[in-house]
LUMMARNU-201824 format. One record per residue: residue number from 1; residue in three letters; x, y, z of N, C-alpha, C, O in turn. Coordinates in steps of 0.1 Angstrom, whole numbers. Layout:
N
{NUM Ala {X Y Z} {X Y Z} {X Y Z} {X Y Z}},
...
# end
This chain:
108
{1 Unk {370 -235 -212} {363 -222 -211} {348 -225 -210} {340 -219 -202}},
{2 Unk {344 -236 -222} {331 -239 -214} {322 -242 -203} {310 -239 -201}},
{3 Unk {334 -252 -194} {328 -254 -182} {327 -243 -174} {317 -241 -167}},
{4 Unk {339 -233 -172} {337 -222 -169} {327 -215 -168} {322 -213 -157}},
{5 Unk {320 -208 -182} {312 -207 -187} {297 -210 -177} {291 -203 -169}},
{6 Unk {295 -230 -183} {288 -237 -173} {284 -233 -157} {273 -230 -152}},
{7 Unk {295 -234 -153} {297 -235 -138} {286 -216 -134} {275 -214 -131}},
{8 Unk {298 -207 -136} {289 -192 -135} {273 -194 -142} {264 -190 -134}},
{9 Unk {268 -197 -152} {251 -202 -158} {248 -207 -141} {245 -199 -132}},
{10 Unk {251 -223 -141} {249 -229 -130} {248 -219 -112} {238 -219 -105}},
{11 Unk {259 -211 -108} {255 -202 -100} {245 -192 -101} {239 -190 -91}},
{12 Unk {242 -185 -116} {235 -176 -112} {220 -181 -112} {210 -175 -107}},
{13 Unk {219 -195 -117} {205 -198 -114} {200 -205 -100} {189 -206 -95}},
{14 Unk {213 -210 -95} {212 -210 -82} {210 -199 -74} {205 -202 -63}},
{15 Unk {213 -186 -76} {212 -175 -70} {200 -167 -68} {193 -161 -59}},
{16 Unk {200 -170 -81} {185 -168 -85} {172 -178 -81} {161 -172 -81}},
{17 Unk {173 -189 -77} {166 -196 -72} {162 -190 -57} {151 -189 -53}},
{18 Unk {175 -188 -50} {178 -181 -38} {167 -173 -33} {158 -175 -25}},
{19 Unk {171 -163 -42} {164 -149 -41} {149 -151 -42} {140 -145 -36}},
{20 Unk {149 -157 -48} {131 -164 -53} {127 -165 -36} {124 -155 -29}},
{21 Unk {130 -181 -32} {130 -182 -19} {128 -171 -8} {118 -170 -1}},
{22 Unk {140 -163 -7} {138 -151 5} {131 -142 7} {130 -134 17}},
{23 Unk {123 -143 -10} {118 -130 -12} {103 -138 -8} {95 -133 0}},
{24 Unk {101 -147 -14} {88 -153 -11} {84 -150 5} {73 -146 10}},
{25 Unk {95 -154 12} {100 -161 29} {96 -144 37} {92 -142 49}},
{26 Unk {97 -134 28} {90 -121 32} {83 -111 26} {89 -101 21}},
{27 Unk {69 -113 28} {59 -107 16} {61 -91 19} {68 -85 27}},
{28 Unk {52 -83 9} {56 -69 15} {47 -66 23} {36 -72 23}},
{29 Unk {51 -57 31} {40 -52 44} {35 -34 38} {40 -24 33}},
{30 Unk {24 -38 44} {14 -28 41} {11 -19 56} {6 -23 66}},
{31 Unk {16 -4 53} {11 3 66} {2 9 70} {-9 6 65}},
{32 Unk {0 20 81} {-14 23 85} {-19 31 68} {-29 29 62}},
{33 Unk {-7 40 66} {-13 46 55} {-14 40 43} {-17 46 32}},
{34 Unk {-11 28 44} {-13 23 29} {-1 21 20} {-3 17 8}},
{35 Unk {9 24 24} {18 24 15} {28 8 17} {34 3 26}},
{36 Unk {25 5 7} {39 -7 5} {48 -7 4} {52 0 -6}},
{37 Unk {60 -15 15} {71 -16 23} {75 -30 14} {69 -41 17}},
{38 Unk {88 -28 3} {91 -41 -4} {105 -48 6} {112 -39 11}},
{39 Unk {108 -58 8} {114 -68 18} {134 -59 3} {136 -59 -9}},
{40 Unk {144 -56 16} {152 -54 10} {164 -64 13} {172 -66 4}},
{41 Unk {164 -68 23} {173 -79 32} {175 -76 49} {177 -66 56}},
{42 Unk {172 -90 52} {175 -92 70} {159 -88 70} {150 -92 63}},
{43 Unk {158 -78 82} {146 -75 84} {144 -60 81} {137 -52 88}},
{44 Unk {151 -55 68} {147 -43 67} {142 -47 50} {143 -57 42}},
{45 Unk {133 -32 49} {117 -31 40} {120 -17 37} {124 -9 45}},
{46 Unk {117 -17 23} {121 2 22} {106 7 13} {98 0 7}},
{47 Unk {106 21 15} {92 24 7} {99 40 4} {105 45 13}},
{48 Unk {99 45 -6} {102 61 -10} {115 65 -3} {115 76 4}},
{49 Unk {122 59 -4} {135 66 -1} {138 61 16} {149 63 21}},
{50 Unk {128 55 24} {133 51 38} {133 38 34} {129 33 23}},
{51 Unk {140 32 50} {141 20 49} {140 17 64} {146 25 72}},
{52 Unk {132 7 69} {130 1 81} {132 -11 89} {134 -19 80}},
{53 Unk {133 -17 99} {128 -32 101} {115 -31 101} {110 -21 104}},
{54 Unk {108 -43 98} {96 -44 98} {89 -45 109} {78 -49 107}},
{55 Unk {92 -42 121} {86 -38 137} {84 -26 138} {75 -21 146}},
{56 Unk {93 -19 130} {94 -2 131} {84 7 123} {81 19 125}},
{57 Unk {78 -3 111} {75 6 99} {61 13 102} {59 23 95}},
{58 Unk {52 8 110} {41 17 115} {44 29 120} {37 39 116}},
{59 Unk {54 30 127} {61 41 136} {63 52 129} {64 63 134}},
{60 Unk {62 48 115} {69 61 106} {57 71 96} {55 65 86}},
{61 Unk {51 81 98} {40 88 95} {45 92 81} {55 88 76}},
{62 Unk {35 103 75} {37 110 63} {48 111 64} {52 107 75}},
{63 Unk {60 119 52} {71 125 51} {69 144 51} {62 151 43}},
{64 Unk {75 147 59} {71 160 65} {76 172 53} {83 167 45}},
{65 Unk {74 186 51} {74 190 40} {88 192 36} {91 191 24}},
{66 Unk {99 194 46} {112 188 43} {117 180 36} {127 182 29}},
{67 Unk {109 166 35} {117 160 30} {112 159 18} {120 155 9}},
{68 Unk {95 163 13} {95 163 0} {105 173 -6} {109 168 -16}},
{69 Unk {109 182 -5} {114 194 -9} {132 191 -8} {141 200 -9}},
{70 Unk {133 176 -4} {147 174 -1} {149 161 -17} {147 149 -17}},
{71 Unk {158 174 -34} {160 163 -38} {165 147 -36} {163 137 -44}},
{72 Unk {172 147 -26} {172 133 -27} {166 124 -25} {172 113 -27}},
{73 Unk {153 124 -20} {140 113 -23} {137 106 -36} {135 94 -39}},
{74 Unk {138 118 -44} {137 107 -57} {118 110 -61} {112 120 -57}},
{75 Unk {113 102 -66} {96 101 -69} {96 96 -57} {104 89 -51}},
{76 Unk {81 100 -52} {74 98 -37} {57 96 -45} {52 102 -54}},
{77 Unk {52 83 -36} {44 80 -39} {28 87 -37} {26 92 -26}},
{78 Unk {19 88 -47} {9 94 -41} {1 99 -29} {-7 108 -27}},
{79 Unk {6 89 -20} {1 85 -6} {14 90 3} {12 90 15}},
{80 Unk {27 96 -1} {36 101 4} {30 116 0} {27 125 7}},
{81 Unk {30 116 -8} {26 134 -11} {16 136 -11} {12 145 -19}},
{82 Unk {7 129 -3} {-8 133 4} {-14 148 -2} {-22 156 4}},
{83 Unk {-10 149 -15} {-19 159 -19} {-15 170 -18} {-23 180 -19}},
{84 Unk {0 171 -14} {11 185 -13} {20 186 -24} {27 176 -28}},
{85 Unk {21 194 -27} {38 200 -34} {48 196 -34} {48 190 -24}},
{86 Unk {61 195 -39} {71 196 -37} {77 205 -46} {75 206 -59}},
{87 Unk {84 211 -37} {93 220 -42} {110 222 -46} {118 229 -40}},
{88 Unk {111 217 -54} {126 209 -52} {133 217 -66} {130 217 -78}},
{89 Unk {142 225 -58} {152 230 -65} {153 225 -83} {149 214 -85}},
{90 Unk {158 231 -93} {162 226 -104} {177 222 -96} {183 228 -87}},
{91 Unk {182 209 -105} {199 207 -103} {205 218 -114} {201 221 -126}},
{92 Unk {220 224 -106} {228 231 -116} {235 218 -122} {234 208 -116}},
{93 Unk {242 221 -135} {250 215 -140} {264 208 -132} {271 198 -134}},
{94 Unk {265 223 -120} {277 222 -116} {281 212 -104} {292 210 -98}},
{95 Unk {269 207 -104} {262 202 -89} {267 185 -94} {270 177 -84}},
{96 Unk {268 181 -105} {273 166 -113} {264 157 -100} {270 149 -93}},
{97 Unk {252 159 -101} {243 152 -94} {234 138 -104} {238 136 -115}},
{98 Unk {226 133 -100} {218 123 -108} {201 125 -105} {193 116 -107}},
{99 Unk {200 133 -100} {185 142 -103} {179 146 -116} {174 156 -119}},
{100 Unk {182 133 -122} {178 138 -138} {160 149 -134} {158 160 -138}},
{101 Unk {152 139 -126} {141 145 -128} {135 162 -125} {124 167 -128}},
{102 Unk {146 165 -120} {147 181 -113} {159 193 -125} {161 205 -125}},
{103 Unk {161 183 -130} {170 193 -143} {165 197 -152} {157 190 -159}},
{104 Unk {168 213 -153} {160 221 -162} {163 209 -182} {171 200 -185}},
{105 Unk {150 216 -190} {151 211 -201} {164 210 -206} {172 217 -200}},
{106 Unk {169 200 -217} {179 204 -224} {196 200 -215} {207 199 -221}},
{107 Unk {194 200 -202} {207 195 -192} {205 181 -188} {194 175 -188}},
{108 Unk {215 177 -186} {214 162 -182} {230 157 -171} {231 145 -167}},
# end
């Protein structure tokens, strides 16, 4: 059972070594607006809820008032909410969503 044991230690630090590597092998990219695009796998990079190849990610401007106002983004970065609102529904209970951040006090 030890070597067992052994052997899975031995993979995950190999894996982990891996990841080291690929992640090094692609730094994050920075766009016109400033916002940082973290390397997710292949040639795609995600920043606030999108995700891109990295040829594409200039291409993609503010997020329009839609989508702040569309719980499922999640937190959007200062430079995504350029200084606007979002207006995002409270979750009902009934909704068995994971928007903790949009649920009234006291609900979870």
């Amino acid at each position: 059972m030890k070597e067992v044991a052994n052997l899975i230690a031995e993979w995950q630090n190999a894996r982990a070594q891996l990841a080291a590597i690929e992640r090094a092998e692609h730094p994050d990219v920075v766009d016109r607006h400033g916002r940082t695009w973290t390397w997710v796998s292949k040639d795609l990079y995600r920043h606030c809820g999108n995700a891109a190849p990295a040829d594409m990610i200039n291409d993609f401007g503010l997020p329009s008032q839609k989508v702040l106002d569309n719980p499922n983004y999640g937190e959007l970065c200062e430079i995504c909410l350029n200084g606007r609102q979002r207006h995002v529904p409270d979750c009902k209970p009934e909704w068995n969503c994971s928007h903790a951040m949009h649920q009234r006090e006291g609900e979870s």
